[in-house]
C-alpha positions in Angstrom: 27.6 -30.4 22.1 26.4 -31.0 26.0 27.0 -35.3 26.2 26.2 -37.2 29.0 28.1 -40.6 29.3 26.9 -43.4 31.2 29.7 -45.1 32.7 29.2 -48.3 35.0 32.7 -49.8 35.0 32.3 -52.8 32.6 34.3 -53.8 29.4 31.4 -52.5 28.3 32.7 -48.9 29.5 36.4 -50.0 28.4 35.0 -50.6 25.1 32.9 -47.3 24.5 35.6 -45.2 26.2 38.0 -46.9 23.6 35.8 -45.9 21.0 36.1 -42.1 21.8 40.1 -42.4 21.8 39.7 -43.6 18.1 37.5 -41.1 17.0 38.6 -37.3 17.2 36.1 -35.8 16.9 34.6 -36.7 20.0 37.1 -35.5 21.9 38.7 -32.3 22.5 37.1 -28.9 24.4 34.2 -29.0 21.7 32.1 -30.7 23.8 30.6 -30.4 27.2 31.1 -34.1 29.2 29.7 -34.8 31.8 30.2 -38.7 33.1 27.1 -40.1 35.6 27.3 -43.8 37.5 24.4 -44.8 38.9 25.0 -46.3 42.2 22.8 -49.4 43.1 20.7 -48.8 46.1 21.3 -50.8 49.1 17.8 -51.9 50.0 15.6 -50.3 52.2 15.5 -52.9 55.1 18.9 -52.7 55.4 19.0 -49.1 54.9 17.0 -48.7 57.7 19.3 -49.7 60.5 22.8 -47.8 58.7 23.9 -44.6 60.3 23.0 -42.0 57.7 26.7 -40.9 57.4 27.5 -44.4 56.7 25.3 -45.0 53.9 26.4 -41.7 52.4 30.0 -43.3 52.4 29.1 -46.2 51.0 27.9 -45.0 48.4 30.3 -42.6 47.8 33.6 -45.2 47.8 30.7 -47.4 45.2 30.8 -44.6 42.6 34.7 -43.7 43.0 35.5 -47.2 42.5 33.8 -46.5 38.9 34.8 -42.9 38.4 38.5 -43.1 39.8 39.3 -45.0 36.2 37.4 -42.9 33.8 38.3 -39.5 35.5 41.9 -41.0 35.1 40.7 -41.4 31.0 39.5 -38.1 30.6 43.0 -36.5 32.8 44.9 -38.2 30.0 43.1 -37.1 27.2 43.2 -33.2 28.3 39.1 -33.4 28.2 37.8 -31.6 31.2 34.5 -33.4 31.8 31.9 -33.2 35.1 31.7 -36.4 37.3 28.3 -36.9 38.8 26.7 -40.5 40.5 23.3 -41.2 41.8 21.8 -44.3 43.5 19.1 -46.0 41.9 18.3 -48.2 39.1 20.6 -47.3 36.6 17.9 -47.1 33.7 15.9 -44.6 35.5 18.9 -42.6 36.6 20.1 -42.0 33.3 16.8 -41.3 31.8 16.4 -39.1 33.9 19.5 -37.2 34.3 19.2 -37.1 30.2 15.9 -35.4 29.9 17.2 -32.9 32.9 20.6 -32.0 31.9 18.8 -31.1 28.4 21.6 -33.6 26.9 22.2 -32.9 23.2 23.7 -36.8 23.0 23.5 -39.9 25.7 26.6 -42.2 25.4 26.9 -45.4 27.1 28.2 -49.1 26.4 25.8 -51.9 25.2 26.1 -55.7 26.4 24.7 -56.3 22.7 22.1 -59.0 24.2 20.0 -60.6 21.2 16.2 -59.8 21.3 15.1 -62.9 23.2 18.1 -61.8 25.6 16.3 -58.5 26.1 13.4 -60.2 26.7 14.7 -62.4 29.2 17.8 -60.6 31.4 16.3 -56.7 30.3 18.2 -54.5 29.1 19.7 -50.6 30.6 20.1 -48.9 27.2 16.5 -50.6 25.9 15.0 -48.9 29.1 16.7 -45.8 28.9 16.0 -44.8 25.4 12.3 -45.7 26.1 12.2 -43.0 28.9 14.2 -40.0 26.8 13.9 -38.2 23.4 17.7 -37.6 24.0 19.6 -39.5 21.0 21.4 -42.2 22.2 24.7 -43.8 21.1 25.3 -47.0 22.2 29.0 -48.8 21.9 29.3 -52.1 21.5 
């Protein structure tokens, strides 16, 4: 099975990574991983005026600060897995990356927000599973 997990260095991520570890079947050379962290943009004004080279390494060190821990995960359970980020709004980067990759399974952590939470703060995986037909697992 080809998985995508969404990773953005929460509990959140703690908690769903912890949830692999105490299922087996999810882990092991079965399955293709591949983990994505969607960088948050800097915003354009500000963009603007940073040296190209500089922006690139900002991003950059943003995304390792994530992946460092999970690649570490992965090392340690003897799962090879592909480490990818992107900058954008998370929702749209991982809906996106879903539907291209031709995922067979989306994984990510869930704050668990009540409804009226949704409707208030948003929600990542609420967005995300509106913008793919790839199934979703959310850990809680």
């Amino acid at each position: 099975m080809k998985i995508l997990v969404a990773v953005d260095g929460s509990s959140f991520t703690k908690r769903m990574l912890a949830y692999l570890v105490a299922h087996d079947e999810w882990l092991g050379n079965a399955h293709q991983y591949t983990v994505l962290h969607a960088v948050p943009a800097v915003p354009p004004r500000a963009a603007a005026v940073l040296d190209k080279a500089v922006l690139k390494s900002y991003y950059d060190d943003e995304a390792e600060k994530v992946l460092k821990t999970v690649r570490t995960f992965f090392e340690k359970q003897k799962v090879r897995a592909e480490f990818i980020s992107k900058v954008g709004p998370a929702a749209d980067v991982i809906g996106a990356a879903a539907n291209k990759g031709k995922f067979d399974l989306l994984l990510m952590g869930s704050h668990g927000h009540s409804t009226l939470g949704n409707l208030v703060l948003g929600s990542v995986a609420t967005k995300v599973m509106s913008q793919t037909d790839v199934p979703v697992l959310l850990v809680r």
